[in-house]
C-alpha positions, 0 to 999 in steps of 0.5 A: 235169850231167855229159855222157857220149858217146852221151847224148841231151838236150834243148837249145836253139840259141843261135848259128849259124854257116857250120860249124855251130851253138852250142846250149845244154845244162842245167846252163849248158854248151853244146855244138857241132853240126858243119855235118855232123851237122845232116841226113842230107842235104846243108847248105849253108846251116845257118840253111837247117835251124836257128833261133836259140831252137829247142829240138833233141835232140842226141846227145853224140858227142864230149868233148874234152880241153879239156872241148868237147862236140861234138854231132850233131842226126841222130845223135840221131834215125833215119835216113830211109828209103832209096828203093825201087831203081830197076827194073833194066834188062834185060841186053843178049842174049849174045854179041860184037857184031862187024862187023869194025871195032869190038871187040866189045861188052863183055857185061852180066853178070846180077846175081847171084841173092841181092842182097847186104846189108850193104857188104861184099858190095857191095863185093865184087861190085863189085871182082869186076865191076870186075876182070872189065871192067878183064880185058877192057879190056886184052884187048881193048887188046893184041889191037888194038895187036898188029895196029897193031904190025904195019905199021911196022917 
């Protein structure tokens, strides 16, 4: 039987080990499962998620030139739900919070209306929030070193 990347069958574990794990495929080949592409959560342990003689349904994701098949077990089955997102905390009231000593406090902007979807977007607001907080930082660094500056000559 011929294997093809993205192919999906049937097979069963014949060997493990710290990176991974061996497992048998019809037609006599055999193939192995990367000690990350055992769960979508994290292996420390692979005989912790797998048994010798336990039949899996593993995706082919890679054949390489010397003919090696590279397999992933939760490729080959959909990802578990994420969790609900925590309840946000309500923002902090507007305004510097100055009593003359301290710089003031950096103000939480809300989130913006529409939650991004996909990773770009949070990519980008993230980066944007970023370089907002990084502009006041230096800000506010230049503004208190301008007045230590000032007693030594």
């Amino acid at each position: 039987m011929e294997f093809e990347v993205g192919s999906v069958v049937e097979g069963k574990v014949t060997g493990i080990t710290k990176f991974g794990a061996f497992v048998s495929l019809p037609g006599g080949k055999s193939g192995l499962v990367h000690i990350s592409e055992i769960a979508y959560s994290y292996v420390s342990e692979v005989s912790e998620h797998l048994k010798e003689g336990q039949e899996v349904k593993v995706k082919v994701i890679n054949i390489d030139d010397a003919n090696r098949i590279n397999l992933s077990i939760k490729q080959a089955t959909a990802p578990p739900a994420r969790p609900a997102a925590p309840a946000q905390r309500p923002p902090r009231p507007a305004g510097p919070r100055n009593d003359g000593n301290r710089a003031p406090a950096f103000n939480s902007r809300p989130a913006a209306s529409k939650e991004p979807v996909d990773f770009e977007d949070r990519l980008k607001q993230f980066m944007q929030a970023s370089d907002s907080k990084l502009s006041e930082l230096r800000y506010i660094e230049k503004k208190g070193s301008s007045r230590r500056g000032n007693g030594r000559r």
